[in-house]
C-alpha positions in Angstrom: 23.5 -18.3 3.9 25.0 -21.9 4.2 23.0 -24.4 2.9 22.2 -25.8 6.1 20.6 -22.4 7.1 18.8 -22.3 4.1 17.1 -26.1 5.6 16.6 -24.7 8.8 14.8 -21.9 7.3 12.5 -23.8 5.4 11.9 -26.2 8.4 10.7 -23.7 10.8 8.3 -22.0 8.0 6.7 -25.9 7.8 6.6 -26.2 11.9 5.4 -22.5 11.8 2.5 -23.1 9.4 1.6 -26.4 11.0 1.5 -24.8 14.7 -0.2 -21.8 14.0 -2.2 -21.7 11.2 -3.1 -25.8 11.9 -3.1 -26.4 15.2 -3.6 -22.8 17.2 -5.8 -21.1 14.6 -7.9 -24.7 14.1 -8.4 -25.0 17.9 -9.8 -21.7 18.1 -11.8 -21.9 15.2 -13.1 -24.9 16.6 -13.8 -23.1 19.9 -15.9 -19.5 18.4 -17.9 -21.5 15.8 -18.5 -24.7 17.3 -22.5 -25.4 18.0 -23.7 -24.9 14.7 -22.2 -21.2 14.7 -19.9 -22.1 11.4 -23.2 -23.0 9.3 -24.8 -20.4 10.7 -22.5 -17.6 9.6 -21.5 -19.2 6.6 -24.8 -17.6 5.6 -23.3 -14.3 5.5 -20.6 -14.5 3.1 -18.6 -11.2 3.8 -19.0 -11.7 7.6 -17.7 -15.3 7.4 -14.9 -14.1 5.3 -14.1 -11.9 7.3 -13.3 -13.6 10.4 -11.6 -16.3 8.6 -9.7 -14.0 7.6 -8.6 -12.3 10.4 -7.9 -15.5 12.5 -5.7 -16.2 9.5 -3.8 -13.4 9.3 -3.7 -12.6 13.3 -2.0 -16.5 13.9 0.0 -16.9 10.6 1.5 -13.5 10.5 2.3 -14.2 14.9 3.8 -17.1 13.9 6.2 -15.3 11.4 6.9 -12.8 14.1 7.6 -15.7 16.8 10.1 -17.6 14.3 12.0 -14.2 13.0 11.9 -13.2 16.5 13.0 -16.5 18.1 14.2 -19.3 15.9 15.5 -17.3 12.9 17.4 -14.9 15.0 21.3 -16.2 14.4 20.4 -15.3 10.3 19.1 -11.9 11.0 22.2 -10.2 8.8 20.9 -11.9 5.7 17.6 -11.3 4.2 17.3 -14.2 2.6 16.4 -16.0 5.6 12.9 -14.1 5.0 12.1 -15.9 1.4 13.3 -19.4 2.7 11.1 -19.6 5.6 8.2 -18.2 3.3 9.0 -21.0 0.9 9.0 -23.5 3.8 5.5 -22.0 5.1 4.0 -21.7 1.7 5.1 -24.9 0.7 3.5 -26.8 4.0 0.4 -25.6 3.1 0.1 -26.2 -0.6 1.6 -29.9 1.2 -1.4 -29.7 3.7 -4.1 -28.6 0.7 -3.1 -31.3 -1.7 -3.0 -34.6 1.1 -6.8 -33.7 2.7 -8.2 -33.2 -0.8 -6.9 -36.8 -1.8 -7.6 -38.0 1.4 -11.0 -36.6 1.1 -12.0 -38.3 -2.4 -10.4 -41.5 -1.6 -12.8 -41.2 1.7 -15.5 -39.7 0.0 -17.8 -42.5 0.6 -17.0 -42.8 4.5 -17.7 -39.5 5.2 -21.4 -38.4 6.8 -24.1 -37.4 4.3 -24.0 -33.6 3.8 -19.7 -33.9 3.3 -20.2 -36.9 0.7 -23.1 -34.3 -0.8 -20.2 -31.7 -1.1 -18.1 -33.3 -2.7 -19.9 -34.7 -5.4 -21.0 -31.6 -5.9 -17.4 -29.8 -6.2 -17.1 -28.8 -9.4 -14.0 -31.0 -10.8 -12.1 -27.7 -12.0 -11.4 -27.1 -8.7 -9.0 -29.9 -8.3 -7.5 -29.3 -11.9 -6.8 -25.6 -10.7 -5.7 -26.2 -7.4 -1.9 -25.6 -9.0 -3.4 -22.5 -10.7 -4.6 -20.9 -7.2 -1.3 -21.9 -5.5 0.6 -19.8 -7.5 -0.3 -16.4 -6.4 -1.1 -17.9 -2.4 2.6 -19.0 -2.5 4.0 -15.5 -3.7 1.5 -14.1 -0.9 3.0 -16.2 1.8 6.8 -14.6 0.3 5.8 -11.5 0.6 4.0 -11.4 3.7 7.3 -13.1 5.4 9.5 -10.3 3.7 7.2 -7.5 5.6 7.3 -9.3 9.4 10.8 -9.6 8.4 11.7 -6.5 8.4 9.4 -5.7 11.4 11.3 -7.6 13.2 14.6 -6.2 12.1 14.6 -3.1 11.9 12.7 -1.5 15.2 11.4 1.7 13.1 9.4 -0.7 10.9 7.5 -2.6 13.3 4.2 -1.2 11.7 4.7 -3.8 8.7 3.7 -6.4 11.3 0.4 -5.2 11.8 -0.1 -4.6 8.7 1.1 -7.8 7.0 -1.9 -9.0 9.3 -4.6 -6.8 7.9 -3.3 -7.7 4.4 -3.6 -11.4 5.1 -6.9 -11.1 6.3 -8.5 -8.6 3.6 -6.5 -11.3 1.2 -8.3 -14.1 2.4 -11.2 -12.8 3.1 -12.1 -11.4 -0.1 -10.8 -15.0 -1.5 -13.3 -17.1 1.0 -16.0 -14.7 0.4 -16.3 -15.4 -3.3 -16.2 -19.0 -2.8 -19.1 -18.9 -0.8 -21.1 -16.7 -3.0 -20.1 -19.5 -5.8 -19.0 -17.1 -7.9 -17.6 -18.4 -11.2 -14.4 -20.3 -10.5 -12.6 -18.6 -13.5 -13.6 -15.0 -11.6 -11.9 -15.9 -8.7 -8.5 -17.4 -9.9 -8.3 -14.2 -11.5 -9.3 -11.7 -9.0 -6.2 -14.0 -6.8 -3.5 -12.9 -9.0 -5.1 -9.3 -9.6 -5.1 -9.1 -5.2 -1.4 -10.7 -5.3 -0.1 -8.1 -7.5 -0.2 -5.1 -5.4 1.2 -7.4 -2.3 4.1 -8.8 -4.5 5.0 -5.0 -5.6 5.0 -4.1 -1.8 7.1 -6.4 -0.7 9.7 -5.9 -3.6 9.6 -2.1 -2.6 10.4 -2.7 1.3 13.4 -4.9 0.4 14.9 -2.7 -2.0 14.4 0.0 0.3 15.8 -1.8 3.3 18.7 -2.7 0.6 19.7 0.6 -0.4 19.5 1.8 3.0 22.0 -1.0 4.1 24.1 0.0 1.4 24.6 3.5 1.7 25.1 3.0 5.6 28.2 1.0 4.1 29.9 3.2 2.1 
């Protein structure tokens, strides 16, 4: 890849992100648990894990299809195209994470009653491990875009689309979940990297598999 391809796919993994996960997936959001329904099922942990999700892994894992499918199309020969774009889309986030929580303690005391209650009541180790937590979100986000990628590649793979969705969501929803249950914040930076793990290992096996079958078609 030129270098120039390499910033393009970064760019479109930032536009992704902000389009899909920001825009589409917060305007729905908005829409299902307007009315009070978001405090209401934040009640239920599991369920209100759950459907966030799903919603996250339904629009971020579409968006990866739509810019593989669409924008990313003219680098479709090299795989690398797959880990640039996931750098560009985990990066927008961590981007996205780190400028609302600033925003949000510099604005604390503008903020109504119950969100200046939150966050004086955030524990402060959630800021100083914010990095921590990134870590194993970011190689997520990699793999993830490694499995659309070859879904949309290689027609006899398609079913990694799908399930890159179902992983997103059981990833995030296991992750949201635990939050809400306050469980201790040590417990669930840990149980992150213990969920990445198995998601790094299966994205590492479908490129070296995609490799060596590339390879021996060449010989």
């Amino acid at each position: 890849m030129t270098k120039k391809e390499k910033t393009f796919a970064i760019f479109i993994g930032c536009i992704t992100f902000a389009i899909f996960a920001l825009l589409l997936e917060g305007a729905c959001n908005a829409l299902i648990l307007g009315g009070g329904r978001a405090q209401a099922l934040m009640q239920k942990p599991i369920l209100f894990g759950l459907f966030g999700g799903l919603m996250a892994g339904l629009f971020e894992e579409s968006g990866r299809f739509v810019a593989f499918k669409i924008f990313l199309k003219k680098t479709r020969d090299d795989n690398l195209t797959a880990l640039y774009y996931g750098a560009g889309h985990a990066g927008f986030e961590v981007f996205y994470i780190v400028v609302t929580t600033i925003i949000t303690i510099v604005m604390a005391d503008k903020l109504p009653a119950q969100a200046q209650a939150q966050v004086q009541t955030q524990n402060p180790l959630m800021y100083l491990l914010m990095p921590v937590e990134r870590i194993p979100a970011i190689a997520v986000h990699v793999s993830l875009s490694v499995l659309v990628w070859f879904a949309v590649k290689n027609k006899g793979q398609f079913y990694l689309y799908p399930l890159a969705i179902v992983i997103h969501a059981l990833f995030d929803a296991i992750a949201g979940s635990l939050s809400l249950m306050k469980v201790n914040i040590a417990i669930i930076e840990v149980s992150f990297y213990i969920l990445a793990v198995p998601i790094v290992c299966l994205a590492v096996f479908i490129w070296k598999r995609n490799s060596s079958v590339k390879a021996k078609s060449e010989v």
